[in-house]
C-alpha positions as CSV (number, residue, x, y, z in Angstrom):
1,X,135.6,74.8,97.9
2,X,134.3,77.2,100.7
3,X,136.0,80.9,100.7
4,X,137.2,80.3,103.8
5,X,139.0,77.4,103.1
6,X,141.0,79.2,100.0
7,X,142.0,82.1,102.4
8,X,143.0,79.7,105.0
9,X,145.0,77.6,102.6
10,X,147.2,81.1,101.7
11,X,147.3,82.5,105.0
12,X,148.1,79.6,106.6
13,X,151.4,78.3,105.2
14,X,152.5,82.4,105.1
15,X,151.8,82.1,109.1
16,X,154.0,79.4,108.9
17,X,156.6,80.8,107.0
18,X,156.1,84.0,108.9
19,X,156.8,82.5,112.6
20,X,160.0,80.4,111.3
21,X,161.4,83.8,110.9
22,X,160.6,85.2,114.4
23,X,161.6,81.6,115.6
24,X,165.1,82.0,113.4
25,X,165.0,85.8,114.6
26,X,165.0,84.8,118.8
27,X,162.3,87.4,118.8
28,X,159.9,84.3,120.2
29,X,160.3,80.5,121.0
30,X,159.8,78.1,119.3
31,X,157.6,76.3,121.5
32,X,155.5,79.5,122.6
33,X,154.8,80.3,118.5
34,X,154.6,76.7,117.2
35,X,152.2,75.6,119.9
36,X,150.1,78.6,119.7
37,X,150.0,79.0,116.1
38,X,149.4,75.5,114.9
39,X,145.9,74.3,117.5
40,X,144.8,77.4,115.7
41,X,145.4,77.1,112.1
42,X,144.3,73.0,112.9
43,X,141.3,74.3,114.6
44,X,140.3,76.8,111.6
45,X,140.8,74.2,109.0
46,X,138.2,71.6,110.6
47,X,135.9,75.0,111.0
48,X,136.7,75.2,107.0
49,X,134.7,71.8,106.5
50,X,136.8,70.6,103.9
51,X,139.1,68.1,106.4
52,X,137.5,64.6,106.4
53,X,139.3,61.8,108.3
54,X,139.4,59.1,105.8
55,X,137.7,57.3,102.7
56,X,139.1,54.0,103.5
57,X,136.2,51.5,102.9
58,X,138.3,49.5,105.6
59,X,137.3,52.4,108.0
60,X,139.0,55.2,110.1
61,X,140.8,52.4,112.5
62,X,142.7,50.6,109.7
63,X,143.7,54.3,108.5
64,X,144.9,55.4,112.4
65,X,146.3,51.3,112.6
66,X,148.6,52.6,108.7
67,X,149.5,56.3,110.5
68,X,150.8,54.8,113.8
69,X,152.6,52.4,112.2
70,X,154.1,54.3,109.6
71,X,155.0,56.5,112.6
72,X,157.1,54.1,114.2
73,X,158.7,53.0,110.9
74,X,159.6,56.8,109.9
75,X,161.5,56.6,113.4
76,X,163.3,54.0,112.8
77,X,164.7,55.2,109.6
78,X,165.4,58.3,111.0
79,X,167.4,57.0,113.6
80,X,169.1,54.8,110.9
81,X,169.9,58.0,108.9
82,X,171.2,60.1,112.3
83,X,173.4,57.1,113.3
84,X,175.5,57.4,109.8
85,X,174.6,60.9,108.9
86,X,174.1,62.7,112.6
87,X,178.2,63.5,113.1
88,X,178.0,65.7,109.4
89,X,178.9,69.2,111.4
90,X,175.6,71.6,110.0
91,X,173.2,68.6,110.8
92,X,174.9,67.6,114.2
93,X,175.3,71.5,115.2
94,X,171.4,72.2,114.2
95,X,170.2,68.8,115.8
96,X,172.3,69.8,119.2
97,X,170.7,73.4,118.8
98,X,167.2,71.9,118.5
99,X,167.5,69.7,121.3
100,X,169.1,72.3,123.9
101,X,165.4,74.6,122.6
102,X,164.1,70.9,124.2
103,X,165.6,71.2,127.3
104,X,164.3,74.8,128.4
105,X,160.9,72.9,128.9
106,X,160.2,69.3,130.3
107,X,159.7,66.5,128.6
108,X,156.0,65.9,129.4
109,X,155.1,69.3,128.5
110,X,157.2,69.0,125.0
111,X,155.4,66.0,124.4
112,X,151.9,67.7,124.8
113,X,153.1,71.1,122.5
114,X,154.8,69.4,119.6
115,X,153.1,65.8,119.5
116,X,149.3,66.6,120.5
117,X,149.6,70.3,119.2
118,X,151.7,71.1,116.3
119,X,152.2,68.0,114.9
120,X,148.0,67.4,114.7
121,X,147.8,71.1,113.5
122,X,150.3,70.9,110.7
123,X,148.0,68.1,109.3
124,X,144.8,69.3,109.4
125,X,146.3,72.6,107.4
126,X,148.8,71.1,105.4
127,X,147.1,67.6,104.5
128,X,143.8,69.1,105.0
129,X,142.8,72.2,103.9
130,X,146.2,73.2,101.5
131,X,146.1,69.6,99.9
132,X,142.4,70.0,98.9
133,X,142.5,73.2,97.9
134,X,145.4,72.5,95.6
135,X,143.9,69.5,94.4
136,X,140.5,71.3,93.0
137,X,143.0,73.8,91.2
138,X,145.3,71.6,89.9
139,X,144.1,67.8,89.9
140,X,145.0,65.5,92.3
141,X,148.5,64.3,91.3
142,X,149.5,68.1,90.6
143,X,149.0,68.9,94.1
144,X,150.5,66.3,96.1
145,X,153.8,67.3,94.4
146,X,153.0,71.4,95.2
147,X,151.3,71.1,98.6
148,X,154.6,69.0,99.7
149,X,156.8,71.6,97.7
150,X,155.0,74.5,99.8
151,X,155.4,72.7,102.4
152,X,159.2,72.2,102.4
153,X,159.2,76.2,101.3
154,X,158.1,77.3,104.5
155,X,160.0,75.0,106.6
156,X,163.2,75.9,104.7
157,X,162.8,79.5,106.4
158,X,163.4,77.5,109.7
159,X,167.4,77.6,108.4
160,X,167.8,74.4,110.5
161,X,168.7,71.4,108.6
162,X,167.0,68.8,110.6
163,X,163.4,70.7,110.5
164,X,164.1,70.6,106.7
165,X,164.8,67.3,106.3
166,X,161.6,66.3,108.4
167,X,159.8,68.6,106.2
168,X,161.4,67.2,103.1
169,X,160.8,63.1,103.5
170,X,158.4,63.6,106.6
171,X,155.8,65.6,104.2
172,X,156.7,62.9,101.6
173,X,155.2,60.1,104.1
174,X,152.6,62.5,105.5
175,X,151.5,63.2,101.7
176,X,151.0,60.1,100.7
177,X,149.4,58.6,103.7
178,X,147.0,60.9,103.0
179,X,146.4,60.2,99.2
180,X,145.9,56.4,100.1
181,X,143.4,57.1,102.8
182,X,141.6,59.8,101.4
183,X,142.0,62.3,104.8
184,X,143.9,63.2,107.3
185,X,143.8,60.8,110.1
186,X,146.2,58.6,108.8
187,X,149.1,61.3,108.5
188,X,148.0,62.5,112.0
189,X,148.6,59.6,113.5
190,X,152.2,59.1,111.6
191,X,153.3,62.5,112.6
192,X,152.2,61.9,116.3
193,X,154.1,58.4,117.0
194,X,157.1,59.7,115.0
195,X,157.0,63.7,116.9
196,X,156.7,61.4,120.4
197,X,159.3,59.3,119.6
198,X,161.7,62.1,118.2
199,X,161.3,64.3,121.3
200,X,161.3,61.3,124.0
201,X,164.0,59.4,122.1
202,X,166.5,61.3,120.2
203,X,168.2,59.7,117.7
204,X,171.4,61.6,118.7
205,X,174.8,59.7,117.8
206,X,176.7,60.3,121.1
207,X,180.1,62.2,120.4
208,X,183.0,59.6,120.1
């Protein structure tokens, strides 16, 4: 495991944790720190060279063909979950909250930061780089369950319910695409179709 990779795979989910607190703070937006932060720490962990794609002996397009539609699915249940769960008052107050941060910016230009930004960025660190550094200090079933604990950890300083639950059964999904392919394209393309389709389609109940 290269040096660089171990630094990364400490300073990286602390930058994480950090900018959920200037997010929670006001001091900075959301979209402005998440879309600058993530390309970044995605960018540094394919410099690390420790990311691969996939092992699949099927190939990279049956892992992309297992991400986009485990994307889709993770939508669906989502909405499932918001349609019976969305009206409890900490979720539906956070989810309203996140959604007016949506509105201060159009829609094509939310779909570029969060979708083809973060949401590729928090794979390549989180999936990539964390996973496999855990994985050569702990063994491989040992650091699924931490990378997705440290995972949750960080997103929990968000103090918004519905980025924790993403975190919490999202980095489930995202985890274990990526122990069944062997990479990270797989859970790329899961958290791109299901970041699209949560920002162009809400799954907000409509108040009665």
């Amino acid at each position: 495991m290269p040096a660089a990779a171990i630094v990364l795979a400490v300073v990286g989910p602390l930058a994480v944790a950090g900018t959920w607190l200037l997010i929670r703070s006001g001091r900075v937006s959301l979209w402005v720190a998440n879309g600058a932060l993530m390309p970044v720490l995605g960018a540094a962990s394919l410099l690390t060279g420790v990311v691969e794609a996939s092992r699949l002996r099927a190939g990279v397009g049956w892992a992309v063909l297992l991400g986009l539609t485990a994307g889709a699915g993770l939508y669906a249940a989502t909405a499932g979950f918001m349609a019976v769960a969305g009206r409890w008052p900490p979720l539906a107050r956070h989810t309203e909250s996140l959604y007016e941060n949506r509105r201060a910016i159009s829609l094509p230009l939310a779909l570029v930061v969060s979708a083809l930004l973060v949401a590729p960025g928090e794979e390549l660190l989180w999936r990539g780089v964390v996973l496999e550094a855990l994985r050569e200090a702990l063994g491989s079933s040992l650091a699924l369950v931490m990378s997705w604990l440290v995972y949750v950890a960080a997103n929990a300083l968000s103090g918004s319910v519905p980025i924790v639950l993403g975190a919490v059964v999202g980095g489930v999904v995202w985890t274990v695409l990526a122990a069944m392919t062997g990479g990270v394209v797989a859970a790329v393309a899961c958290h791109v179709v299901w970041t699209g389709l949560m920002v162009a389609f809400p799954p907000v109940p409509k108040a009665r």
